[in-house]
C-alpha positions in Angstrom: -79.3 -35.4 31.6 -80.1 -35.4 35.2 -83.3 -35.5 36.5 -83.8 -32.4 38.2 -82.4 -30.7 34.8 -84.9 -32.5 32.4 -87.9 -31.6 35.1 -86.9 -27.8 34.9 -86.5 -28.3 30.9 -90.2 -29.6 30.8 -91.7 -26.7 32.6 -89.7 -24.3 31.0 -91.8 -26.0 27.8 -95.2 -25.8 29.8 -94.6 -22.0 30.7 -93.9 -21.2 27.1 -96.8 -23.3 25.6 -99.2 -21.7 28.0 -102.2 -20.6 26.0 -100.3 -21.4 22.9 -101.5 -25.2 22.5 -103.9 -25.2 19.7 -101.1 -23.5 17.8 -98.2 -25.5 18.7 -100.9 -29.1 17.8 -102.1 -27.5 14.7 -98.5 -26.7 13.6 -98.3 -30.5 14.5 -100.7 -32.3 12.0 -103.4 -32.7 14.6 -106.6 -33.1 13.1 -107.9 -29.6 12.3 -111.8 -30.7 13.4 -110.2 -31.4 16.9 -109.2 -28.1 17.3 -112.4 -26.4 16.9 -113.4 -28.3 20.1 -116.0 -30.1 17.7 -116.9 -33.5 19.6 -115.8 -35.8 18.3 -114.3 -39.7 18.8 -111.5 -39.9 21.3 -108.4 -40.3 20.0 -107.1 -42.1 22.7 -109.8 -44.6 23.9 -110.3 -45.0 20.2 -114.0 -45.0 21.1 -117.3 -43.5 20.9 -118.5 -40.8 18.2 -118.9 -37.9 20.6 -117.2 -38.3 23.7 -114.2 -36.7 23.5 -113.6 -32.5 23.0 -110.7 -30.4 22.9 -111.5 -27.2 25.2 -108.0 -25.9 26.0 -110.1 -24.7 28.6 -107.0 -23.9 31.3 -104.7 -22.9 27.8 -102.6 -26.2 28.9 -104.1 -28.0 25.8 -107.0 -29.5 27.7 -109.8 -32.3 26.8 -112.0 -34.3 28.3 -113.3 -37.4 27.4 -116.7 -39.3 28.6 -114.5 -42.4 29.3 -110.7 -41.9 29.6 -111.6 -38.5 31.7 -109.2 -35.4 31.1 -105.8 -34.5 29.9 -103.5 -31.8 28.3 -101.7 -31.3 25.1 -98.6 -33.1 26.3 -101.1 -36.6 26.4 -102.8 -35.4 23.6 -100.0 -35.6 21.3 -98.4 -38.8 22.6 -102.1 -40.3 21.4 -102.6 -38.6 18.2 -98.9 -39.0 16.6 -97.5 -42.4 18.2 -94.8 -40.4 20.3 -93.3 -41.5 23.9 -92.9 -38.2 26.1 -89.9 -37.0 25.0 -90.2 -37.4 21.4 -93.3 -35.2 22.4 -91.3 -32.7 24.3 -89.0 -32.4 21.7 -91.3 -31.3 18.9 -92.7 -28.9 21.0 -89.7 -27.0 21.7 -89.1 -27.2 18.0 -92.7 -25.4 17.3 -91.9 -23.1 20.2 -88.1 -22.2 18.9 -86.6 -23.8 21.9 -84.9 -27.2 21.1 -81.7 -27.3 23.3 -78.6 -27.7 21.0 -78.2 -31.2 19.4 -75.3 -33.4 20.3 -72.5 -33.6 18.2 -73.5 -36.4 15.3 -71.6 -38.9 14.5 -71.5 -39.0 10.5 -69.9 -42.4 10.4 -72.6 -43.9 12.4 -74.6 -44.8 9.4 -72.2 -46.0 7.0 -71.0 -48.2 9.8 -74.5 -49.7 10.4 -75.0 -50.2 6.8 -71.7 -52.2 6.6 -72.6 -54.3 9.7 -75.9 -55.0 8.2 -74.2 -55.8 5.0 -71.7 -58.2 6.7 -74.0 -60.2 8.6 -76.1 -60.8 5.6 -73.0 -62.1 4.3 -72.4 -64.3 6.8 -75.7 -65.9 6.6 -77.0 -69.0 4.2 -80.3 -69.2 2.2 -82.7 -70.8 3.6 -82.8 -74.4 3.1 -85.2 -77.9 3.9 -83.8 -79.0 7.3 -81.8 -76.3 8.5 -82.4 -74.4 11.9 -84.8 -72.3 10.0 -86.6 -74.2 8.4 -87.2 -76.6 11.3 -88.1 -73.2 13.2 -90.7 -72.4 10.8 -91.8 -76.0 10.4 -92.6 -76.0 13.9 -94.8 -73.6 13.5 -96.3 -75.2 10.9 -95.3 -72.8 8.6 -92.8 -74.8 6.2 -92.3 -73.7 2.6 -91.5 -76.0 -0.2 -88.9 -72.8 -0.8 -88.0 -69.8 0.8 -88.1 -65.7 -0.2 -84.7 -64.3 -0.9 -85.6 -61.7 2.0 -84.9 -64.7 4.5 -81.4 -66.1 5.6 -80.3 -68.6 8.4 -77.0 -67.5 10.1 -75.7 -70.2 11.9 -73.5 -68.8 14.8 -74.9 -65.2 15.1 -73.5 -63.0 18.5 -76.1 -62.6 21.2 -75.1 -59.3 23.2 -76.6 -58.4 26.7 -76.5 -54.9 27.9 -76.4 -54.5 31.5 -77.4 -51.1 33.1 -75.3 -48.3 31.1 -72.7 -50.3 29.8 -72.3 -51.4 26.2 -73.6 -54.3 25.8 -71.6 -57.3 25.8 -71.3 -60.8 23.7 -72.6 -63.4 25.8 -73.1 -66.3 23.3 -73.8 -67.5 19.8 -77.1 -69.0 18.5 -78.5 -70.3 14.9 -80.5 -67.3 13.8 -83.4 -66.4 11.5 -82.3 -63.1 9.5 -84.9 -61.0 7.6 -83.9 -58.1 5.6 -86.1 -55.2 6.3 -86.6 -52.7 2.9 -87.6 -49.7 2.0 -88.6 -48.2 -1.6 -84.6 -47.2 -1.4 -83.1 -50.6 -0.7 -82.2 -52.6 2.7 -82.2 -50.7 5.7 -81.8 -53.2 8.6 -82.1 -56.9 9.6 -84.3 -58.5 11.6 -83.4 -61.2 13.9 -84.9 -63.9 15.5 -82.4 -66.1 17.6 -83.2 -70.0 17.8 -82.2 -72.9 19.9 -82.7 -76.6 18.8 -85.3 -75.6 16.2 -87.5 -73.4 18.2 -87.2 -69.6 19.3 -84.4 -69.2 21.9 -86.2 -68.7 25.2 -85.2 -64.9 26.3 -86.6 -62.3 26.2 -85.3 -60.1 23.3 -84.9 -63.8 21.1 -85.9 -61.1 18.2 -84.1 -58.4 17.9 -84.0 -55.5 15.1 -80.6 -54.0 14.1 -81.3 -50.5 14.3 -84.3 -48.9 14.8 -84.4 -46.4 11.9 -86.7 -48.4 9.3 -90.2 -46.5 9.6 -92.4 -47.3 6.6 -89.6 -50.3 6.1 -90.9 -54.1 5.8 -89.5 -57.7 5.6 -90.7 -58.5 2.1 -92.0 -62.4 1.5 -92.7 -61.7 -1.8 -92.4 -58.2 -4.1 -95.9 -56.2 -4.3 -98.3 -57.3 -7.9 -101.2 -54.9 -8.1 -102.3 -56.8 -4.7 -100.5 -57.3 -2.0 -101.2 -58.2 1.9 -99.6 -56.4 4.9 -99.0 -57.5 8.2 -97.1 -57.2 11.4 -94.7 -60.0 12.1 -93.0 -62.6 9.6 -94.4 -65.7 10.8 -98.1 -64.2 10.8 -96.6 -62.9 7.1 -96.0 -66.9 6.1 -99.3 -67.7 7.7 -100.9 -65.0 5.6 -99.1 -66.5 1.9 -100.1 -70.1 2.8 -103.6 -68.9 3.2 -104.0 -66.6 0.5 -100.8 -67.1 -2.2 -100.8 -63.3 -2.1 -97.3 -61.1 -2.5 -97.0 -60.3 1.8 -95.1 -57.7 3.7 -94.0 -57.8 6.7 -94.2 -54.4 9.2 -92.4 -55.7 11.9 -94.6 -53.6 14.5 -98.1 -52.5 14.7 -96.8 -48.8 15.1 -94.7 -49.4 12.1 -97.5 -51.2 10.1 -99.3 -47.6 10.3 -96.4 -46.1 8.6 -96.2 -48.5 5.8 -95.1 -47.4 2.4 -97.0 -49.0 -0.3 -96.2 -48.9 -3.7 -98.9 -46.5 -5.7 -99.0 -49.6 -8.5 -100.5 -51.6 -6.0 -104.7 -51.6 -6.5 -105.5 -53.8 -4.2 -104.4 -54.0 0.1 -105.4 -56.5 2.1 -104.2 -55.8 5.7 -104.1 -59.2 8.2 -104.5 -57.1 11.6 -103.9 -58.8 15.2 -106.7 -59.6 17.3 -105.6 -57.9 20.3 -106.4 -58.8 23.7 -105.1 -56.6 26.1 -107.4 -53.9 26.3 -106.5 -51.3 24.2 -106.8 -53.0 20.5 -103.2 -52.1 19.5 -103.6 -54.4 16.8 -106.8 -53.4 15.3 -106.5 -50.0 15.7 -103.0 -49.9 13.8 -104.7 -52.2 11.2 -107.3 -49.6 10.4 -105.3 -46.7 10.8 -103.2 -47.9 7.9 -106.5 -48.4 6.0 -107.6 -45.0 6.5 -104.2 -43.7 5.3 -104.3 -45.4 2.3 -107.3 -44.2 1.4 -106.8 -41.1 2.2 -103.7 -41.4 -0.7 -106.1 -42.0 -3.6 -105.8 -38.8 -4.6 -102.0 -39.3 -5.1 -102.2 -43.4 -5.9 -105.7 -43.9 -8.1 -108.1 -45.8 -6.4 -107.3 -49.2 -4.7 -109.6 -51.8 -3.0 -108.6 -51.7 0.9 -109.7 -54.2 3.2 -108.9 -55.4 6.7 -109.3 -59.0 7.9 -109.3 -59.8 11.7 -108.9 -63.1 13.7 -112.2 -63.8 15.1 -110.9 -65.1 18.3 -109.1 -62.6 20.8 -105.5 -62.7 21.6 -104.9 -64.0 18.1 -103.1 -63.6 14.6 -102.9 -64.9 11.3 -100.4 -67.9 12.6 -102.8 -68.7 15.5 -105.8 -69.2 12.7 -103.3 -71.3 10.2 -102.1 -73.4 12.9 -105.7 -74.2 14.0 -106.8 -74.7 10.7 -103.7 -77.3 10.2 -104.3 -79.5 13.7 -108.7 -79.2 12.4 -106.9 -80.5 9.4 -105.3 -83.3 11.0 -108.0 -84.4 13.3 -110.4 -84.7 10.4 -107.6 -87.0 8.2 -107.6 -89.1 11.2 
């Protein structure tokens, strides 16, 4: 879509939602509290206890917050439901009865991913002592004396570039860690990180997901007991099992970790968040999020214990701590 058409489809959206904001975010999910313009902590800033309100004072979905300052339900909904702007703007027109008419889908498209994912699992080897993998890992210093099913080394997997528009394009072939990503249906994707003489190939996308439809999904390391520990990426995952011996799963993402499906057997969740340091706690704030969701699900699950454990030093995880721990380990046997 050009730009100039996309502009006049979002204030087509704004003049319809005029005044009709706290309908269209109640119909939503927002948090009903919000919309009785009840103080409240900011959804955004992720701070304070009172500082933020919902006013739709101008009817354009307005707040204000003592620290972020003021926005409108367009912002408002990004922050509260994890969406980029258009994902916004399209449930909006849905609420509204607007959505422009969906492009032809391609039915195939999934069975072919599924077959693709499927083949390159094929292709790949389990994991073994002294393969690219395992030297990877080792590296790291997160060798196993074996490794999960849910891991695979490929040894020549394609490395596409796209450039601009055009589909992307094989460039070259590299050893490759493969993770199969689950969900309470079966595999949905793979994860890939792309290696070069035992460490992670130095580029920018050197991991890669398949597709990007696996919300609530996870690379299991080991299958759920009535414990199990959550995380974000694999090798924080390993970190996490060398640590603790618990059953770990992999989210991939701190946006996904928040959609995480747990088992309702599970009684006990310990969730390894990331010590974020970039000033806006991604990390931590997806780590409790999931926390307070799972709670939340007692009434459906039983009760279960939930914690969350946090690196103490910023701008770390769970792989940071367990390689410190290993070198402290070192130093002191020397």
């Amino acid at each position: 879509m050009q730009n100039a058409e996309y502009a006049a489809r979002v204030e087509a959206v704004k003049q319809r939602a005029h005044g009709r904001w706290t309908e269209v975010l109640g119909a939503l999910g927002l948090d009903e509290r919000m919309l009785k313009r009840k103080p409240m902590p900011c959804p955004l800033c992720k701070d304070g206890v009172d500082r933020f309100q919902y006013t739709d004072k101008y009817g354009e979905g307005n707040y204000h917050c003592r620290k972020c300052g003021p926005g409108g339900g367009f912002k408002l909904l990004q922050a509260c439901k994890g969406m980029d702007f258009h994902a916004a703007l399209c449930a909006v027109e849905k609420v509204l009865g607007m959505l422009p008419p969906a492009a032809p889908v391609d039915s195939a498209a999934p069975e072919r991913m599924k077959k693709l994912v499927q083949r390159i699992w094929n292709e790949a080897l389990p994991v073994t002592l002294g393969d690219e993998v395992d030297r990877y890992l080792r590296g790291r210093g997160l060798a196993l004396t074996s490794y999960p099913p849910s891991l695979r080394f490929h040894p020549a997997l394609g490395y596409y570039q796209k450039e601009r528009a055009a589909k992307a394009r094989k460039v070259a072939e590299y050893p490759a860690m493969l993770a199969s990503v689950r969900d309470a249906q079966g595999a949905v994707t793979l994860h890939r990180t792309y290696l070069s003489a035992g460490r992670k190939l130095d580029a920018p996308d050197a991991k890669k997901v398949l597709c990007s439809g696996f919300s609530g999904a996870a690379v299991r390391l080991a299958e759920a007991t009535d414990e199990l520990a959550v995380c974000e990426g694999i090798e924080t995952g390993i970190a996490v099992f060398l640590a603790t011996g618990k059953p770990v799963w992999c989210a991939l993402s701190a946006g996904n970790l928040e959609k995480l499906w747990v088992p309702d057997t599970v009684r006990s969740v310990c969730i390894y968040g990331d010590n974020d340091a970039d000033g806006d706690y991604t990390g931590q704030a997806s780590a409790y999020t999931v926390a307070r969701r799972l709670k939340r699900e007692e009434a459906q699950s039983g009760p279960r214990t939930v914690r969350v454990f946090l690196p103490r030093q910023a701008g770390s995880d769970w792989a940071d701590v367990w390689r410190q721990r290993q070198e402290a380990s070192l130093l002191r046997a020397a």
